[in-house]
N, C-alpha and C positions, 0 to 999 in steps of 0.2 A: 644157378638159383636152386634151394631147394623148393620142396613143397611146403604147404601150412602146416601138415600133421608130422612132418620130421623137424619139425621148429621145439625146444625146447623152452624158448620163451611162450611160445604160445599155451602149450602146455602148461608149464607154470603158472599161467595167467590163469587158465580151465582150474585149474588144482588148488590154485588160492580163492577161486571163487565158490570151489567146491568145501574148500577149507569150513569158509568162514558160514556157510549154508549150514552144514552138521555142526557147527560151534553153537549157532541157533537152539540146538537141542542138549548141548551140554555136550558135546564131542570135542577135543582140542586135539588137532594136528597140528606139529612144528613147524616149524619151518625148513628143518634137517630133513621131517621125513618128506614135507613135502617134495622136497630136493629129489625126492630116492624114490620117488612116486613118479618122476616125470622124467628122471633116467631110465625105470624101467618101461615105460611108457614108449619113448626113443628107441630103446634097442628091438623091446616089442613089434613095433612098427616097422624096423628094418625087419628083421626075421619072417614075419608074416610077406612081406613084399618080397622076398629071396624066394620063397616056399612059392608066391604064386606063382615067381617066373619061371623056377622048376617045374613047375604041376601043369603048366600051359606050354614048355616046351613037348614035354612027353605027352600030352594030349594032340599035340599039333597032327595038321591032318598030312602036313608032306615032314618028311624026314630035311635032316640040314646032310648037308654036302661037303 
Protein backbone atom coordinates (compact mmCIF):
# COMPACT_ATOMS: atom_id res chain seq x y z
CA UNK A 1 0.00 0.00 0.00
CA UNK A 2 1.10 3.42 -0.54
CA UNK A 3 0.37 6.39 1.37
CA UNK A 4 -2.47 9.16 0.47
CA UNK A 5 -0.04 11.94 -0.41
CA UNK A 6 2.17 9.49 -2.92
CA UNK A 7 -1.33 8.75 -4.59
CA UNK A 8 -1.67 10.62 -7.95
CA UNK A 9 -5.17 10.44 -8.00
CA UNK A 10 -5.59 11.99 -4.95
CA UNK A 11 -3.71 14.59 -6.03
CA UNK A 12 -5.39 15.11 -9.20
CA UNK A 13 -8.49 15.37 -7.33
CA UNK A 14 -6.66 18.35 -4.76
CA UNK A 15 -5.52 19.98 -8.35
CA UNK A 16 -9.00 19.84 -10.13
CA UNK A 17 -10.54 21.18 -7.25
CA UNK A 18 -7.86 23.82 -7.01
CA UNK A 19 -8.40 24.20 -10.85
CA UNK A 20 -11.76 25.11 -10.84
CA UNK A 21 -11.50 27.54 -7.52
CA UNK A 22 -9.01 30.14 -9.59
CA UNK A 23 -11.18 29.50 -12.70
CA UNK A 24 -13.74 31.38 -10.18
CA UNK A 25 -11.45 34.44 -10.95
CA UNK A 26 -10.93 34.00 -14.36
CA UNK A 27 -7.64 31.64 -14.19
CA UNK A 28 -8.03 28.44 -16.66
CA UNK A 29 -5.74 25.45 -15.92
CA UNK A 30 -5.92 22.41 -18.54
CA UNK A 31 -6.08 19.58 -17.89
CA UNK A 32 -2.45 18.65 -19.50
CA UNK A 33 -1.18 20.97 -17.05
CA UNK A 34 -2.92 19.87 -14.45
CA UNK A 35 -1.44 16.46 -15.23
CA UNK A 36 2.12 18.04 -14.87
CA UNK A 37 1.19 19.67 -11.61
CA UNK A 38 0.49 16.42 -9.89
CA UNK A 39 3.45 14.55 -11.49
CA UNK A 40 5.52 17.09 -10.11
CA UNK A 41 3.70 16.99 -6.87
CA UNK A 42 4.64 12.84 -6.75
CA UNK A 43 8.16 13.13 -7.43
CA UNK A 44 8.30 16.09 -5.05
CA UNK A 45 7.03 14.18 -2.39
CA UNK A 46 9.26 11.11 -3.11
CA UNK A 47 12.52 13.43 -3.02
CA UNK A 48 11.41 15.34 0.16
CA UNK A 49 10.78 11.69 2.07
CA UNK A 50 14.44 10.31 0.51
CA UNK A 51 16.16 13.76 1.91
CA UNK A 52 14.30 13.03 5.28
CA UNK A 53 15.59 9.45 5.69
CA UNK A 54 19.06 10.82 4.80
CA UNK A 55 18.92 13.75 7.24
CA UNK A 56 17.65 11.35 10.21
CA UNK A 57 20.15 8.65 9.38
CA UNK A 58 23.12 11.15 9.82
CA UNK A 59 21.35 12.77 12.85
CA UNK A 60 20.88 9.33 14.54
CA UNK A 61 22.29 9.14 17.84
CA UNK A 62 23.97 5.50 17.51
CA UNK A 63 25.85 4.89 14.31
CA UNK A 64 24.68 1.56 11.98
CA UNK A 65 26.99 -1.40 12.20
Amino acid sequence: MKKWYESRAVWGGLIAVGAAAVGAFGIVVDTETQGQIADLIVVGVGSVGGLLAIYGRVKAAKPIK
